[in-house]
N, C-alpha and C positions, 0 to 999 in steps of 0.2 A: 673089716668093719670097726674093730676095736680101738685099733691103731689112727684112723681117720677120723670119731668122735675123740679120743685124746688130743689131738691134733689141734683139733676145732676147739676145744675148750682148753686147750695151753694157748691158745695165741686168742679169745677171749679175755682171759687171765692174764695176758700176757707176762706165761714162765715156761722155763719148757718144759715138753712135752714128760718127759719122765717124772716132773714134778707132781704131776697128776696121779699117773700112775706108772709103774716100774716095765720093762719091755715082762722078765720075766711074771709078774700081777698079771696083765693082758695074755699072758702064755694058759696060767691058771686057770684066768675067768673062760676062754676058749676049749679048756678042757673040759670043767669044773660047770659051766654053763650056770651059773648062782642066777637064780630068779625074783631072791630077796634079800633085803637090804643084813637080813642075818645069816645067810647063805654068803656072802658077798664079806661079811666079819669075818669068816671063817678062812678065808683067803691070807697068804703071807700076803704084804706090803701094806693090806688096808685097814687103816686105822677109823677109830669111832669119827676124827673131824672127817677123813679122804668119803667114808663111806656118808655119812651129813651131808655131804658138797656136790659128792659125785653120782653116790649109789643110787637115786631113782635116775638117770638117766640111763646111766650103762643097764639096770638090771632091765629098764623098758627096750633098748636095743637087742638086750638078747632075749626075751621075750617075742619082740616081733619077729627076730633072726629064725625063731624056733617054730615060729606060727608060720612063717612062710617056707621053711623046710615044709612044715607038716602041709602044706597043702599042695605040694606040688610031687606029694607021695600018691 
């Protein structure tokens, strides 16, 4: 899921995909699950501009990722 909205928004932006964010960032956020844009600082690779640009999107993908876990418990 992670890997597929960097995707989308590297070629957007047209840069790649790591430009966005690092394989290992996306390794973190999948662990790490950050739900806030300060939860998501606290992460290696993302910086105050990455998290500005990027972090309400990612943090609402893993928000929904987390609400549709929890409903199919």
């Amino acid at each position: 899921l992670l890997r597929s909205l960097r995707k989308k928004l590297a070629m957007k932006a047209s840069v790649p995909p790591f430009v966005v964010f690092s394989d290992a960032t996306l390794r973190e956020m999948s662990e790490k699950k950050p739900v806030t844009k300060s939860e998501l600082l606290r992460l290696q690779g993302v910086s105050i501009k990455k998290c500005e640009r990027y972090g309400d999107t990612f943090t609402t993908a893993i928000k929904i990722y987390l609400s549709d876990k929890q409903k199919k418990i």
